[in-house]
N, CA and C atoms as a LAMMPS dump frame, in Angstrom:
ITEM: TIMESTEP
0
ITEM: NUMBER OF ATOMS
243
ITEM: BOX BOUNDS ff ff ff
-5.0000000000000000e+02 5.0000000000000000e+02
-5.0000000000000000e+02 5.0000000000000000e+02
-5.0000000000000000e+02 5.0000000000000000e+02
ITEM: ATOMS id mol type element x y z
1 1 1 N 45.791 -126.523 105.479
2 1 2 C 45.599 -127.663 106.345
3 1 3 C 44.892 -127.21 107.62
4 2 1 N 44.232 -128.109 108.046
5 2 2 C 43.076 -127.718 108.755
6 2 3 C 44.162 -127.563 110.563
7 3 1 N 43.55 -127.046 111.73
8 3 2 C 44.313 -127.236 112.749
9 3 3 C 43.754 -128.045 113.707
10 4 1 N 44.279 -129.148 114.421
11 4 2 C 43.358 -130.578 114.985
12 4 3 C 43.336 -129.53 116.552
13 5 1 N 42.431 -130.282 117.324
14 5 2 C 41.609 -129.249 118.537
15 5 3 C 43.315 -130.249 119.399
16 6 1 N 43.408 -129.403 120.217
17 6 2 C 44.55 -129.78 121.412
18 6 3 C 43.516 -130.351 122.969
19 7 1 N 42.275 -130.897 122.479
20 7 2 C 41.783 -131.206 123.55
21 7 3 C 40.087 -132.272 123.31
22 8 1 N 41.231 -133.415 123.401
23 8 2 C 40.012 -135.075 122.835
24 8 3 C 39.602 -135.32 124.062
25 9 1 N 37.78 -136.03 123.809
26 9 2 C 36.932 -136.487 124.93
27 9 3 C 37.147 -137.881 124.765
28 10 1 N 36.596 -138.718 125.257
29 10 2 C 36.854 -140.211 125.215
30 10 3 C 35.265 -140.408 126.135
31 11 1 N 34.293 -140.902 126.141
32 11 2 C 33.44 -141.31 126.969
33 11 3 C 33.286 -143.071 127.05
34 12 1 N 33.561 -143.765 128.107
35 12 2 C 32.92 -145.359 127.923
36 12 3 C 34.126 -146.235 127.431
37 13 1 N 34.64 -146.329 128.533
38 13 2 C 36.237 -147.083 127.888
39 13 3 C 35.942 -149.034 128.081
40 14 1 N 34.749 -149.039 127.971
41 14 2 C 34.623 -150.627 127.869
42 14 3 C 35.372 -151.501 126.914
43 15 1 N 34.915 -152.54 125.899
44 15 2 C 35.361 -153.964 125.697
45 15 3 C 36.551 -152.624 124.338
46 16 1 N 35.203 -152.135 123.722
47 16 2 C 35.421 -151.272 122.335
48 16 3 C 36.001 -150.438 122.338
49 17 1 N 35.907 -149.569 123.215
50 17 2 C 36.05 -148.2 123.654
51 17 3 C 37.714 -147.657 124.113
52 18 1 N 37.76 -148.959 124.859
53 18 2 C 39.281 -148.568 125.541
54 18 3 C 40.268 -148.904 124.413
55 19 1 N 39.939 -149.84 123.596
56 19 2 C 40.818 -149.983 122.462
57 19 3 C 40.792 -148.95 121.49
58 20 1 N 39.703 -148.365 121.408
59 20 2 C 39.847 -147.474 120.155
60 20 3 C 40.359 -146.017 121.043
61 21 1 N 40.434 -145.325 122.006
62 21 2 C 40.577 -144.62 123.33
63 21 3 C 42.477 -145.117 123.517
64 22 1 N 42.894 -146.293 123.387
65 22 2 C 44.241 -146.123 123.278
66 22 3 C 45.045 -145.874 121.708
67 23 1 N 44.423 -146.464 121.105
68 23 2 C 44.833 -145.79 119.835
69 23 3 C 44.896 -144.009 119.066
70 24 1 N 43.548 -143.822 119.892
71 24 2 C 43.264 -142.518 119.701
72 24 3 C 44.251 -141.36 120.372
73 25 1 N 44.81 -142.242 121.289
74 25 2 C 46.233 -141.174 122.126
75 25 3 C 47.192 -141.556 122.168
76 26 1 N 47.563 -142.484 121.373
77 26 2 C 48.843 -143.092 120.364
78 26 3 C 48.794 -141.958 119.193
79 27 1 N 48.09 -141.409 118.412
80 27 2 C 47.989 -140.718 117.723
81 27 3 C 48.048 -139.304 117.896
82 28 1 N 47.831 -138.868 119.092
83 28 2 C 47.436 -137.378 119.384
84 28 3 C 48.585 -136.468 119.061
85 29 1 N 48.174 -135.133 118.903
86 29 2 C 49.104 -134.441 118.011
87 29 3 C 50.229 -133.959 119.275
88 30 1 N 51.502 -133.565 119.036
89 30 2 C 52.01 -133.025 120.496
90 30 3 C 51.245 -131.99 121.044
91 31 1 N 51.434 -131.778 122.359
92 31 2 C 50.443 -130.829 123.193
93 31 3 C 49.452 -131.007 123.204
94 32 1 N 48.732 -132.053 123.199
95 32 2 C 47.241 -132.057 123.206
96 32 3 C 47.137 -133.202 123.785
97 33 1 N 45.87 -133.533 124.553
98 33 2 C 45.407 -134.465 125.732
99 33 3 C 44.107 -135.111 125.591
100 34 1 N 43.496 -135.924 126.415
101 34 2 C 42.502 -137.031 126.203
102 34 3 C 41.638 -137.108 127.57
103 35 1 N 40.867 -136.012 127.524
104 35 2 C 39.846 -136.536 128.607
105 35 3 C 38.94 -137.421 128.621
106 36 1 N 38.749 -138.481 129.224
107 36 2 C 38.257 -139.723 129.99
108 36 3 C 37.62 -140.019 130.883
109 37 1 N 36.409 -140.342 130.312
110 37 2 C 35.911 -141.1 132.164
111 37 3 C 35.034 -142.181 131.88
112 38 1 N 34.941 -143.11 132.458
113 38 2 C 34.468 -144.128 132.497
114 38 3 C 33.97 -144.557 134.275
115 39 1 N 32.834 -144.98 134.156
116 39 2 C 32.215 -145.322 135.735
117 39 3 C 33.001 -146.351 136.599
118 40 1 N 34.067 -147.136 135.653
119 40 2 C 34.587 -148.199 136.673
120 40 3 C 36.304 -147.136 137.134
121 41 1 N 36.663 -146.993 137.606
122 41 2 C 37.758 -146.433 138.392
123 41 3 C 38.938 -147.281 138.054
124 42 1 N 38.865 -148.023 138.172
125 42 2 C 39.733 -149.24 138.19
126 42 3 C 40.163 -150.051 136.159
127 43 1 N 39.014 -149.341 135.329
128 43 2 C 39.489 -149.319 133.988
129 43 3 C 40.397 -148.266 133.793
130 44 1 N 39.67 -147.148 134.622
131 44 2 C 40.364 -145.778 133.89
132 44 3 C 42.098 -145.873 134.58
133 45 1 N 42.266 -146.557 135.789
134 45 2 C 43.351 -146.601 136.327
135 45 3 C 44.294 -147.674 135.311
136 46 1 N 43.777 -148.465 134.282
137 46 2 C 44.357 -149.625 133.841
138 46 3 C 44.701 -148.713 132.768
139 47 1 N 43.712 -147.56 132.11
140 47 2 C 44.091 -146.928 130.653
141 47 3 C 45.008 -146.067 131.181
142 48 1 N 45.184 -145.219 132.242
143 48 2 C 46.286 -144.692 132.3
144 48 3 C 47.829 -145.015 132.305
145 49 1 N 47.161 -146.181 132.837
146 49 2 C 49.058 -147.174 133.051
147 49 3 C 49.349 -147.562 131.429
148 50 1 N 48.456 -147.948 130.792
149 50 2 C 48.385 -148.342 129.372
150 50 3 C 48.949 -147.278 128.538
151 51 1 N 48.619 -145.848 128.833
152 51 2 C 49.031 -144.815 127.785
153 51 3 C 50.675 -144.307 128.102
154 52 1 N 51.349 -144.286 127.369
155 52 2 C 52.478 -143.818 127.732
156 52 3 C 52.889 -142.633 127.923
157 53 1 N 52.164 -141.874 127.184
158 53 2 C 52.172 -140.248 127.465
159 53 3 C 51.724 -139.795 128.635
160 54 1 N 52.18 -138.448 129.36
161 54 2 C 51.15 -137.854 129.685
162 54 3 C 49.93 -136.851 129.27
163 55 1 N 49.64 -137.522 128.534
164 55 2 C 48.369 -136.362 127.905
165 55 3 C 47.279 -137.297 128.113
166 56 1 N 46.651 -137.814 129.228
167 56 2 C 45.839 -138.482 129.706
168 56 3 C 45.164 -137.556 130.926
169 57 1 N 43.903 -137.141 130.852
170 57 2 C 43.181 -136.985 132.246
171 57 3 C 41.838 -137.044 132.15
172 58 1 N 41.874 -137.869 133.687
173 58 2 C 41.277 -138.246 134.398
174 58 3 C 39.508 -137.411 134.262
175 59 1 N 38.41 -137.867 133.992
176 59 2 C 37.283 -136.829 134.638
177 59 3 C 36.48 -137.601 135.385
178 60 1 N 35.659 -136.874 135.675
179 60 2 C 35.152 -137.528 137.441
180 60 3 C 33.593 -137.186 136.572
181 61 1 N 32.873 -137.538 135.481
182 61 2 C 31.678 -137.268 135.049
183 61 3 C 31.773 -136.776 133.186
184 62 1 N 31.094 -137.417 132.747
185 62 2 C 30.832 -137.138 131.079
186 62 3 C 30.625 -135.642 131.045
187 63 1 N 29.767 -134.939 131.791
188 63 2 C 29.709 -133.385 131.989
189 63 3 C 31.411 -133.1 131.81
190 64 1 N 31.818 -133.671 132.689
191 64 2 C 33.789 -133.111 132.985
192 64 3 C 33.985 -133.048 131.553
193 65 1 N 33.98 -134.028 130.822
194 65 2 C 34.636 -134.699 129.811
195 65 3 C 34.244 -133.629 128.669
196 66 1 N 33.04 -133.528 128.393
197 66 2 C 32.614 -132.526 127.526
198 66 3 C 32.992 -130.659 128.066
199 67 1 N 32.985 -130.872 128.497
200 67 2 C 33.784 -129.382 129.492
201 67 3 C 34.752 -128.734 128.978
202 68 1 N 35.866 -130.02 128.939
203 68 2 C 36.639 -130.116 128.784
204 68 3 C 37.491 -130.441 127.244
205 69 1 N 36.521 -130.584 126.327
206 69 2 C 37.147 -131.202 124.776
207 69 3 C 36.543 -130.767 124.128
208 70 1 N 37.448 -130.437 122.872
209 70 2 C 36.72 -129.805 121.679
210 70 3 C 35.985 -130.831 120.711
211 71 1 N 36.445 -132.184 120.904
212 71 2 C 35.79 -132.858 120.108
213 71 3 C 35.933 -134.414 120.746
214 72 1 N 34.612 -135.418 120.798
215 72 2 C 34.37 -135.95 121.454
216 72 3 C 33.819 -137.257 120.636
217 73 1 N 34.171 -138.452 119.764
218 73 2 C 33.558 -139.561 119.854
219 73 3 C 32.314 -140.053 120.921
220 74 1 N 31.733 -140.506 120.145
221 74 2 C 30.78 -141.289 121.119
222 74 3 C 30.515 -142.682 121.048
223 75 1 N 30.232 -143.769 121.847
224 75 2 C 29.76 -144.764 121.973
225 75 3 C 28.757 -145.15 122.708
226 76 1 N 28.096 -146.407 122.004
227 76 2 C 27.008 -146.525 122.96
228 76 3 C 25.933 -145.199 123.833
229 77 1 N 25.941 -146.081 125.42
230 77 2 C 25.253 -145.082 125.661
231 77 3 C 25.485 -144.305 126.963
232 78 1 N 25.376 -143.247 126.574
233 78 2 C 25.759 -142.288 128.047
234 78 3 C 24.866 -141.804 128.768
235 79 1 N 25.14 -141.615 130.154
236 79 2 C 23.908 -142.066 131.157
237 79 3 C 23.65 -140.854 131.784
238 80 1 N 22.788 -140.151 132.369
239 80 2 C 22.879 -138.403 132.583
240 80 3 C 23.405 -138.46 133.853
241 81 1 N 23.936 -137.584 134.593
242 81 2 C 24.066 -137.491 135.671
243 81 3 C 22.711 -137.241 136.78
């Protein structure tokens, strides 16, 4: 059996995103976390209250996000810094 990465990206938590982004850390294996960022502040503050775990953080840039995760969904479109 294969071993799942202890460290998910999430980019673009819009209409689609945040729904499939809470499911995706409803699922997460123990010890492992969900980096996030999205340009509105005020979504990412709504997905955190939304997730019950703490294996939620915060990034301040898609660079962060990829930095930071071994494996990363994508949507739509991501904008360069």
């Amino acid at each position: 059996m294969a071993t799942l990465p202890k460290s998910f990206g999430f980019i673009d938590l819009g209409i689609m995103g945040f729904c499939m982004a809470l499911n995706l850390a409803s699922k997460l294996p123990p010890h492992s976390h969900l980096n996030v960022y999205d340009i509105s502040s005020k979504v990412l503050d709504k997905f955190r209250l939304e997730v019950s775990r703490n294996s939620v953080i915060v990034c301040h840039s898609p660079r962060d996000v990829a930095e930071k995760s071994v494996s990363i969904p994508i949507l739509g479109h991501i904008f360069r810094e």
